[in-house]
Structures are given as C-alpha cells and as structure tokens.
N, CA, C and O atoms as a printed pandas DataFrame, in Angstrom:
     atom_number atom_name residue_name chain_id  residue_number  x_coord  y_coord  z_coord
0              1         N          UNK        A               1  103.499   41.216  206.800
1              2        CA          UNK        A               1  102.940   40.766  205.561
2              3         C          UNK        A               1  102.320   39.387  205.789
3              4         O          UNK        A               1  103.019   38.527  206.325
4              5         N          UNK        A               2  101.113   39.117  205.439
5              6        CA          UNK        A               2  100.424   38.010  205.319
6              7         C          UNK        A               2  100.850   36.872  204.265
7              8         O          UNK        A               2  100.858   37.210  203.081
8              9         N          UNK        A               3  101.159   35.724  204.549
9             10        CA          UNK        A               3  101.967   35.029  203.980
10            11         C          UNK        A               3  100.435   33.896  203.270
11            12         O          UNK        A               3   99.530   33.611  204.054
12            13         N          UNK        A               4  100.393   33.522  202.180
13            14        CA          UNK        A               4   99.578   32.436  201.417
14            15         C          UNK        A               4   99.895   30.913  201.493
15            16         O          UNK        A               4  101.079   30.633  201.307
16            17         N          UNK        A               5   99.000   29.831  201.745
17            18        CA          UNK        A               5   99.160   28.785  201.543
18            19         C          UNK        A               5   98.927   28.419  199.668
19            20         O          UNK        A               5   98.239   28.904  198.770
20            21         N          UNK        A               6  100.172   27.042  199.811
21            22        CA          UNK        A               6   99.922   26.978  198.099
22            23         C          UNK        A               6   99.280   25.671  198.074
23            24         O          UNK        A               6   99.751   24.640  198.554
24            25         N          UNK        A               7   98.211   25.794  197.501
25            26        CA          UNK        A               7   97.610   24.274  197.345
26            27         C          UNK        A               7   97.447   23.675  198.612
27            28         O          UNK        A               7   97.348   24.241  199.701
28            29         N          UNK        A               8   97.427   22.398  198.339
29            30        CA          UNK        A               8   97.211   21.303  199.377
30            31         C          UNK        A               8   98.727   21.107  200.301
31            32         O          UNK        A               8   98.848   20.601  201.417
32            33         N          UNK        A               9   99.659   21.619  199.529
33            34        CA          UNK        A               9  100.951   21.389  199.777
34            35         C          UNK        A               9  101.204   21.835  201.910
35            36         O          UNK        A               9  101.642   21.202  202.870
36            37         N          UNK        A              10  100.630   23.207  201.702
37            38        CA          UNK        A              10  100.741   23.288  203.030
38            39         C          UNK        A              10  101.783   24.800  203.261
39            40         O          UNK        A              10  101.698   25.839  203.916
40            41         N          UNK        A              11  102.821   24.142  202.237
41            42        CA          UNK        A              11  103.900   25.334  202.346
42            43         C          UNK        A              11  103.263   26.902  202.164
43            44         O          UNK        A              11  102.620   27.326  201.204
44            45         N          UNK        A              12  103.634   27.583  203.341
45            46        CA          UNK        A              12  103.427   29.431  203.512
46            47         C          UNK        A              12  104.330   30.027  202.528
47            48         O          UNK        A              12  105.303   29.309  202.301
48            49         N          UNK        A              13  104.301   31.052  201.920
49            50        CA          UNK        A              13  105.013   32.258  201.243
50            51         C          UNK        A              13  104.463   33.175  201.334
51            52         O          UNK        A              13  103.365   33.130  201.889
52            53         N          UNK        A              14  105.003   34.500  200.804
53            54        CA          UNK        A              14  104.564   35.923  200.758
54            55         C          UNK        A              14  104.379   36.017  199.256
55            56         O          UNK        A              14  104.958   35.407  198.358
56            57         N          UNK        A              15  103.329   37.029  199.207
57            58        CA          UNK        A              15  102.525   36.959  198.094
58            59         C          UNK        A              15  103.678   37.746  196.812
59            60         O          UNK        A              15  103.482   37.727  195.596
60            61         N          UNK        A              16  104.792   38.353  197.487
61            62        CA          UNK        A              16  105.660   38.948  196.697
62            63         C          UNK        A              16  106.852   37.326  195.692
63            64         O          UNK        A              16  107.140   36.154  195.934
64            65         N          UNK        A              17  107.100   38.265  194.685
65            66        CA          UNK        A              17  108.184   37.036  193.650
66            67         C          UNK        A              17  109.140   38.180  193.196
67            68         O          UNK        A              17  109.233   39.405  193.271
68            69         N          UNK        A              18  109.769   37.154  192.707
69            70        CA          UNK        A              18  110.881   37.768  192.078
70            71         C          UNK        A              18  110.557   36.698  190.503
71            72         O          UNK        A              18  110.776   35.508  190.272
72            73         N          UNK        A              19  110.018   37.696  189.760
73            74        CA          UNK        A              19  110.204   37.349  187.958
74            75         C          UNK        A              19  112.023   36.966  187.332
75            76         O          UNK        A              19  113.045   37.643  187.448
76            77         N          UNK        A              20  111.826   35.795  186.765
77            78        CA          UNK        A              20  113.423   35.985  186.363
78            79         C          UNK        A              20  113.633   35.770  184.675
79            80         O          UNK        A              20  114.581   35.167  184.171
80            81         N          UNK        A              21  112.345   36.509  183.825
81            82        CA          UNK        A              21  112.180   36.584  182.536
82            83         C          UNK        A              21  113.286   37.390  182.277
83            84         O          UNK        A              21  114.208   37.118  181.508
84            85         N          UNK        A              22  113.116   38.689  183.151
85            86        CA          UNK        A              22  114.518   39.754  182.943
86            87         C          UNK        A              22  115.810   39.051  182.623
87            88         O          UNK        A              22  116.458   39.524  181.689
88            89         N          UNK        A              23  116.319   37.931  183.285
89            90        CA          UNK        A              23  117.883   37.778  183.420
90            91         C          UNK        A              23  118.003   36.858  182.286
91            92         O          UNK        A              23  119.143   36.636  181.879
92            93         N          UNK        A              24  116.906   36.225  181.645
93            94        CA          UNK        A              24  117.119   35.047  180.488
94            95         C          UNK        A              24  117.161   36.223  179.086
95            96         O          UNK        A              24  118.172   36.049  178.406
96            97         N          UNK        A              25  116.364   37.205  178.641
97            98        CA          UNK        A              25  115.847   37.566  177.405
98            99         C          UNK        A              25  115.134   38.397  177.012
99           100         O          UNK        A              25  115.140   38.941  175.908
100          101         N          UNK        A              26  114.256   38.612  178.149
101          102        CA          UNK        A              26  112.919   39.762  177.786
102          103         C          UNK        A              26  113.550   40.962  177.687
103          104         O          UNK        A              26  113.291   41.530  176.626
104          105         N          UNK        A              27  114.217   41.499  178.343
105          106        CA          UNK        A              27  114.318   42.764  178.126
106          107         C          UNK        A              27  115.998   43.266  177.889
107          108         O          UNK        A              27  116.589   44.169  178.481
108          109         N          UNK        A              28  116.465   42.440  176.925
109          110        CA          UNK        A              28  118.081   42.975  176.067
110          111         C          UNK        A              28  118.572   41.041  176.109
111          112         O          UNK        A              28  118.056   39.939  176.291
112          113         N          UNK        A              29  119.929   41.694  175.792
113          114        CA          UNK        A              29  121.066   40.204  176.193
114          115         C          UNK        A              29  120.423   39.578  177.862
115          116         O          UNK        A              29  119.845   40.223  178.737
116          117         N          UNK        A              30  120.664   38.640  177.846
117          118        CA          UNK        A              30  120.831   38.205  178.879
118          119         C          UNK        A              30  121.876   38.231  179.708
119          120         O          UNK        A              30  122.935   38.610  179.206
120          121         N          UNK        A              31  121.877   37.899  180.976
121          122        CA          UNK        A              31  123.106   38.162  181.843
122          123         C          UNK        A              31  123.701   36.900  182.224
123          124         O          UNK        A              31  122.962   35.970  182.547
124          125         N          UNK        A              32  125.232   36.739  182.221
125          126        CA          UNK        A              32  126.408   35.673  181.912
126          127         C          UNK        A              32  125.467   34.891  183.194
127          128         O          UNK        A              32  124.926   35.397  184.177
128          129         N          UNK        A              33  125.502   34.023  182.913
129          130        CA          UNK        A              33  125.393   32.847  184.036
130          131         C          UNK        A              33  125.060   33.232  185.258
131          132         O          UNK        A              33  124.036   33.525  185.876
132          133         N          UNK        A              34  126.773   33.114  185.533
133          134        CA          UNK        A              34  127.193   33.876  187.338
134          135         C          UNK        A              34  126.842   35.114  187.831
135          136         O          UNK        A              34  126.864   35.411  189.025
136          137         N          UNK        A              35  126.582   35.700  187.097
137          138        CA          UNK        A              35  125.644   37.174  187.592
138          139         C          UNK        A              35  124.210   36.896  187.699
139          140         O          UNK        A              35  123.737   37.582  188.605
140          141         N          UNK        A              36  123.395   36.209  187.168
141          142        CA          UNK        A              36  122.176   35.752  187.124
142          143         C          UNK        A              36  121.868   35.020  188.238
143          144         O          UNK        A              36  120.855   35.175  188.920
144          145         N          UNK        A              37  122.775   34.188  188.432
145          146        CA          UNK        A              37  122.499   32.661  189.752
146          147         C          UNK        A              37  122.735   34.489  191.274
147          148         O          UNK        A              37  122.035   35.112  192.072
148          149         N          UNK        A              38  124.058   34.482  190.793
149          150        CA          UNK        A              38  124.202   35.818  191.921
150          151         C          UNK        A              38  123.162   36.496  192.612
151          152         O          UNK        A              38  122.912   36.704  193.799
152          153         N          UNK        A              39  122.269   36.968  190.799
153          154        CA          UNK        A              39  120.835   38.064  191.552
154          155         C          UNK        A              39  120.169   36.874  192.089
155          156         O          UNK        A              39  120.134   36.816  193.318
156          157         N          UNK        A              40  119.665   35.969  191.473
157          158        CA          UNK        A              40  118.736   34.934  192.499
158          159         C          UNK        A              40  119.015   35.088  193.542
159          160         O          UNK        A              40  118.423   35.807  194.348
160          161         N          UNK        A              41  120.120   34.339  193.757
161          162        CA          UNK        A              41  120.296   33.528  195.595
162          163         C          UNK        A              41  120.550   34.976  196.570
163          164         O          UNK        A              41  120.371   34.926  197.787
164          165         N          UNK        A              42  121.042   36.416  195.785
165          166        CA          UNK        A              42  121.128   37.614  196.748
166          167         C          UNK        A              42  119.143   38.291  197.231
167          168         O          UNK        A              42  118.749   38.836  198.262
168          169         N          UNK        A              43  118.387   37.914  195.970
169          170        CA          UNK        A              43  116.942   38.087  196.327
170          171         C          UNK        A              43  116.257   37.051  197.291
171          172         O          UNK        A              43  115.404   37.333  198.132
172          173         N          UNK        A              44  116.809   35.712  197.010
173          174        CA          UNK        A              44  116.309   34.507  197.731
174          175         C          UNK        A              44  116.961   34.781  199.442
175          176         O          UNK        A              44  116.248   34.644  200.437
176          177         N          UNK        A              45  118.520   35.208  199.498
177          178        CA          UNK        A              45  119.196   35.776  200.900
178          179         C          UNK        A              45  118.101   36.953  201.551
179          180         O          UNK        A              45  117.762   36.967  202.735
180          181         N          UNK        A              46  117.643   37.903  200.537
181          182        CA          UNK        A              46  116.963   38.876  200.959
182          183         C          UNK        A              46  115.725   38.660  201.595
183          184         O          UNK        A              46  115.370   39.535  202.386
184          185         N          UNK        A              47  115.079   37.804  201.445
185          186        CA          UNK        A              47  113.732   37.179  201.371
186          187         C          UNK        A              47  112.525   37.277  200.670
187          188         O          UNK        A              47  111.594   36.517  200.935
C-alpha cells in the first residue's frame, strides 16, 4: 500500500482510517470508556 505525505509536515500514512464517530454517538449508545480506548489502541496495534 502506498503510503501519503500530510502537508508540509513530512509525516507518511496509509490512506486507510479508522472513523471513531461510531464509539461516541452516531450510531446507538455509545461505548463505556474502556471498551472504546480498547478498540482504538487494538486498531492503532493493528496498523
């Protein structure tokens, strides 16, 4: 996968994200805290 420069900054990423509207509100209750930080840092582990 071809990775993007952002701005002037310099820093590379992949053009893929992870949205985190889901875990605050958009779509039902939101999820407790610690399950939320959980999905982050297990998508952020994932890459």
């Amino acid at each position: 996968m071809k990775n993007r420069v952002l701005g002037s900054s310099g820093i590379e990423v992949t053009p893929l994200g992870y949205g985190c509207m889901g875990v605050s509100h958009a779509y039902g209750d939101a999820l407790p805290a610690g399950e939320a930080r959980a999905t982050i840092r297990d998508a952020f582990d994932a890459g």
